[in-house]
C-alpha positions in Angstrom: 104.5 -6.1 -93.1 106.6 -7.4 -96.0 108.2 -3.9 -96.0 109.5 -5.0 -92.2 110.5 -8.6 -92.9 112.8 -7.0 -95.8 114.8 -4.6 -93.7 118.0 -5.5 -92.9 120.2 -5.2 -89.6 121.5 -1.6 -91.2 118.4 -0.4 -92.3 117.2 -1.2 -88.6 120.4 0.7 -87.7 119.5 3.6 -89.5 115.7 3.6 -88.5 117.1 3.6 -84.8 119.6 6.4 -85.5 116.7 8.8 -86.7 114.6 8.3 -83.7 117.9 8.8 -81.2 118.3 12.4 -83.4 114.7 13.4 -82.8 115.0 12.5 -79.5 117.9 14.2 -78.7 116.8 17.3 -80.3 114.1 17.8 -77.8 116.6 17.8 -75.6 118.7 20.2 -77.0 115.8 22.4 -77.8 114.3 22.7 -74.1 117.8 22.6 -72.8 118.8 26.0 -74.8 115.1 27.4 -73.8 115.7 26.4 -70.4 120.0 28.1 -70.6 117.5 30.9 -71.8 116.0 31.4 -67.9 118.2 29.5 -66.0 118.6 32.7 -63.6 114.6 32.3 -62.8 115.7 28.3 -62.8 118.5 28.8 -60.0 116.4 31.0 -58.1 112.8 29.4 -57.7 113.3 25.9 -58.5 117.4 24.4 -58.1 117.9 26.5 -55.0 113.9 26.2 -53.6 114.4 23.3 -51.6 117.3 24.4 -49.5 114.1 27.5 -48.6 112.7 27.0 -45.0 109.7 28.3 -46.8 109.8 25.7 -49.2 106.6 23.6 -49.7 108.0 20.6 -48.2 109.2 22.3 -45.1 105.8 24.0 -44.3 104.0 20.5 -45.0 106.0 18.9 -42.2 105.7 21.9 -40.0 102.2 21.6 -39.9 101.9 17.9 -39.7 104.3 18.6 -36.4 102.0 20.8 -35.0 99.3 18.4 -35.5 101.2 15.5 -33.6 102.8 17.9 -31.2 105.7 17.3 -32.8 106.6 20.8 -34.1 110.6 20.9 -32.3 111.2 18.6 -34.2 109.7 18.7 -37.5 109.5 22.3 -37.8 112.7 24.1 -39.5 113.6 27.3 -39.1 117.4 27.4 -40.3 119.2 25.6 -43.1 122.9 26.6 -41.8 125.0 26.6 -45.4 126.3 28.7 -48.1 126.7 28.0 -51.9 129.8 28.8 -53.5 131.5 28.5 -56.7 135.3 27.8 -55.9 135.8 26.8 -59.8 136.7 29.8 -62.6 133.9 27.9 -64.8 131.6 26.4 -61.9 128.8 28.2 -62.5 128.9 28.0 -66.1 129.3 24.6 -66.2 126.3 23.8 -63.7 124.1 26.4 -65.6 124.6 23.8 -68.5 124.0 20.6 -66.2 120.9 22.1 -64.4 119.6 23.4 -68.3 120.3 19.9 -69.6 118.5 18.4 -66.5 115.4 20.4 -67.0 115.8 19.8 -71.0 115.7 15.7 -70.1 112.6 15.6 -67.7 110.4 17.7 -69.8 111.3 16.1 -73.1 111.6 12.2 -71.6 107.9 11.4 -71.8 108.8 12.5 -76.0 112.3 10.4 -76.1 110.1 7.0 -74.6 107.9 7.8 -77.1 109.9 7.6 -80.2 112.4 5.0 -78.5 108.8 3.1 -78.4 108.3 4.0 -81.7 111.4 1.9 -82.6 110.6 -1.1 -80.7 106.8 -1.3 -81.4 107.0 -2.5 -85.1 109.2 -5.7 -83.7 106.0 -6.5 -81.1 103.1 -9.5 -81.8 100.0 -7.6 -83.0 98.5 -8.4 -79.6 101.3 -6.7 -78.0 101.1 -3.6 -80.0 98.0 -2.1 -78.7 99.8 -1.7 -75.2 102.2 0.7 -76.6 100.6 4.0 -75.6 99.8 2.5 -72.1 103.2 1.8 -72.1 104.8 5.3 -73.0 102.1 6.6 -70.3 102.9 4.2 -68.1 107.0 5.1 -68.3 106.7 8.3 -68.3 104.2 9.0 -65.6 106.6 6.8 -63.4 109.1 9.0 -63.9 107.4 12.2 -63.2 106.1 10.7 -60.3 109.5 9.8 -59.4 111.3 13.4 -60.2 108.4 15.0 -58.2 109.1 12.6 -55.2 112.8 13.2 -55.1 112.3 16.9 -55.7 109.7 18.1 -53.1 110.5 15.1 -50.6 113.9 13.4 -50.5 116.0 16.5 -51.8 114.8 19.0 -49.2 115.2 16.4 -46.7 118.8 15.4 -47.7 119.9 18.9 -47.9 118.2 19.4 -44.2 120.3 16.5 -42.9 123.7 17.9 -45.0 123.4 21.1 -44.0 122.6 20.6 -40.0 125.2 18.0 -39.6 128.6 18.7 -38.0 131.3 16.1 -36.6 132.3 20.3 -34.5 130.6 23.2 -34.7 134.0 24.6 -35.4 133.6 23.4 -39.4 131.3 25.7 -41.0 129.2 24.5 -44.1 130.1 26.2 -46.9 129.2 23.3 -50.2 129.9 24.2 -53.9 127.6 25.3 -56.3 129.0 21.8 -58.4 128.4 19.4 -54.9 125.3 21.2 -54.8 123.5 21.0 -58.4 125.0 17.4 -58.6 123.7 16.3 -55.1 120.3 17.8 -56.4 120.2 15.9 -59.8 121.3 12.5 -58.7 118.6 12.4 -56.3 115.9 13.5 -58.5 117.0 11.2 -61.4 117.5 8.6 -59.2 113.8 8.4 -57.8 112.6 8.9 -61.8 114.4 5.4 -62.8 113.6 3.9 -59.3 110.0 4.4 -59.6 110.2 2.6 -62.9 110.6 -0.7 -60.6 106.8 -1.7 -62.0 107.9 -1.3 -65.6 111.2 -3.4 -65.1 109.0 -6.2 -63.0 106.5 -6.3 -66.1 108.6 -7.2 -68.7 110.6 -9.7 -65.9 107.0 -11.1 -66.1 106.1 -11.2 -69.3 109.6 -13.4 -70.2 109.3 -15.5 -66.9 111.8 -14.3 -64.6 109.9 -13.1 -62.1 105.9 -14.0 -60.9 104.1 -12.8 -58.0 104.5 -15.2 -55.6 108.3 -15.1 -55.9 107.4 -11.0 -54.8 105.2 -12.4 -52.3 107.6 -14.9 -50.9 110.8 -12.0 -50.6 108.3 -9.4 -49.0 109.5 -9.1 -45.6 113.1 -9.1 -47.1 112.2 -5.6 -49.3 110.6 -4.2 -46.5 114.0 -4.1 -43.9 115.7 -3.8 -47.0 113.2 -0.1 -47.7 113.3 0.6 -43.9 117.3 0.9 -44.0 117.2 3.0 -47.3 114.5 5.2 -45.9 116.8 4.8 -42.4 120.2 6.1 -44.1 118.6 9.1 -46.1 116.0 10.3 -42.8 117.7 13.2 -41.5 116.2 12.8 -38.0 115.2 8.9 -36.1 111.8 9.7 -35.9 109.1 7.9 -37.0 107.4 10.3 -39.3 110.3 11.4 -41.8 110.8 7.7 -41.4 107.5 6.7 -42.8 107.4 9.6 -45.7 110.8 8.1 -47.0 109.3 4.2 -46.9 105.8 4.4 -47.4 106.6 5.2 -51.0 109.2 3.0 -51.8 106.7 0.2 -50.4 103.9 1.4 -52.2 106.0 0.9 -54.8 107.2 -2.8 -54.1 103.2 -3.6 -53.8 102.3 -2.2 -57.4 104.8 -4.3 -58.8 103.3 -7.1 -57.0 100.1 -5.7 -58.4 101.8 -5.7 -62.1 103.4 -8.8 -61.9 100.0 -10.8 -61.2 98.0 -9.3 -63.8 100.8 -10.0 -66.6 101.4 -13.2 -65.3 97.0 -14.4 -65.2 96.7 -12.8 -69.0 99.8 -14.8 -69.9 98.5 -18.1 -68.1 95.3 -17.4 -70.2 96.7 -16.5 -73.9 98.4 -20.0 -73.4 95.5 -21.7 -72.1 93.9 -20.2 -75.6 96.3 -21.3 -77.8 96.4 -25.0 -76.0 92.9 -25.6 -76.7 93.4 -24.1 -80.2 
């Protein structure tokens, strides 16, 4: 403890630095072991969700079939081509999809030694939390990169690819429009789902409580049926629901969160009042 109180604002510096290098040699490492197969990468997992065949695609196919419903939610042609149109386009996105692949499998390491860093400055209470905490972050995420990957990818590349203002414009997207598309969506749904995290900590300094969730609950539900409306490549109701049911999920785990913070905080004061 007296070793702590004594560091000073560089040696905190410094502290931080070495956990950033670690963590970004993880990176580095599963980036250059991913560059390594990033043929078998391209081929069964950057380009598998623009497959008919893909798991996503036969999931809805059969849930069509079950609710007679199988026009619709059965697909049978994804009408585009992939190019590269740049000299150093598909070197370049063989970098971005091995950096991408090198960040998702090493982010559940890089929370933990960013955690590392912060944990020292927590109240001893505090600091037994910290592995639920790097679980907690990085299962989020996960959950998130799977949801954007088997779900909300496949279905935005259904929508982009079938979509025409005249059939005399033929799709034809770059490989760079392509990978890029890809990545923001599945890195977007890993920091999304780490809504519960963000509303914990709101908690736990008294910016947001549960009943403020409570109160603005109608309002995040139209505001998750429009998100779920814009990215649904088809009006009906059950893409609809696979996009929303999620994200409200989601909004009610928070809710969830933010009520159990918020009763152990109302208690340790309670404590230390009596104390």
């Amino acid at each position: 403890m007296s070793s702590e109180k004594e560091m000073t604002f560089l040696d905190h510096l410094e502290e931080l630095r070495w956990h950033v290098i670690r963590a970004a040699l993880a990176i580095v490492v599963l980036m250059i072991t991913a560059f390594v197969f990033i043929t078998e990468i391209f081929d069964h997992i950057v380009f598998a969700p623009a497959e008919v065949d893909f798991v996503f695609f036969k999931w809805m196919c059969k849930l069509g079939h079950l609710v007679n419903a199988a026009d619709t939610l059965c697909i049978t042609e994804l009408p585009f081509k992939v190019q590269s149109r740049n000299m150093t386009g598909q070197f370049m996105m063989s970098i971005t999809a091995s950096f991408m692949v090198g960040l998702v499998v090493a982010f559940p390491y890089v929370i933990w030694e960013l955690w590392s860093f912060v944990r020292p400055g927590l109240e001893t209470k505090e600091r037994k939390f910290s592995r639920g905490a790097v679980v907690a972050i990085s299962g989020l995420f996960l959950l998130g990169v799977a949801f954007g990957y088997f779900v909300l990818s496949p279905m935005t590349i259904w929508f982009l690819a079938t979509y025409q203002v005249s059939e005399k414009i033929v799709n034809e997207f770059d490989i760079t429009s392509y990978v890029s598309t890809v990545a923001s969506l599945v890195l977007g749904c890993g920091l999304l789902f780490q809504f519960p995290v963000v509303v914990y900590f709101l908690t736990k300094i008294g910016m947001v409580t549960p009943q403020l969730m409570r109160q603005y609950r109608r309002h995040a539900v139209v505001v998750i049926i429009i998100l779920g409306a814009v990215v649904t490549p088809s009006a009906d109701p059950f893409s609809l629901a696979i996009i929303s049911l999620p994200l409200y999920f989601l909004y009610e785990i928070s809710i969830f969160t933010s009520a159990v913070v918020l009763r152990k905080k109302l208690k340790r004061e309670a404590l230390e009042n009596q104390a």
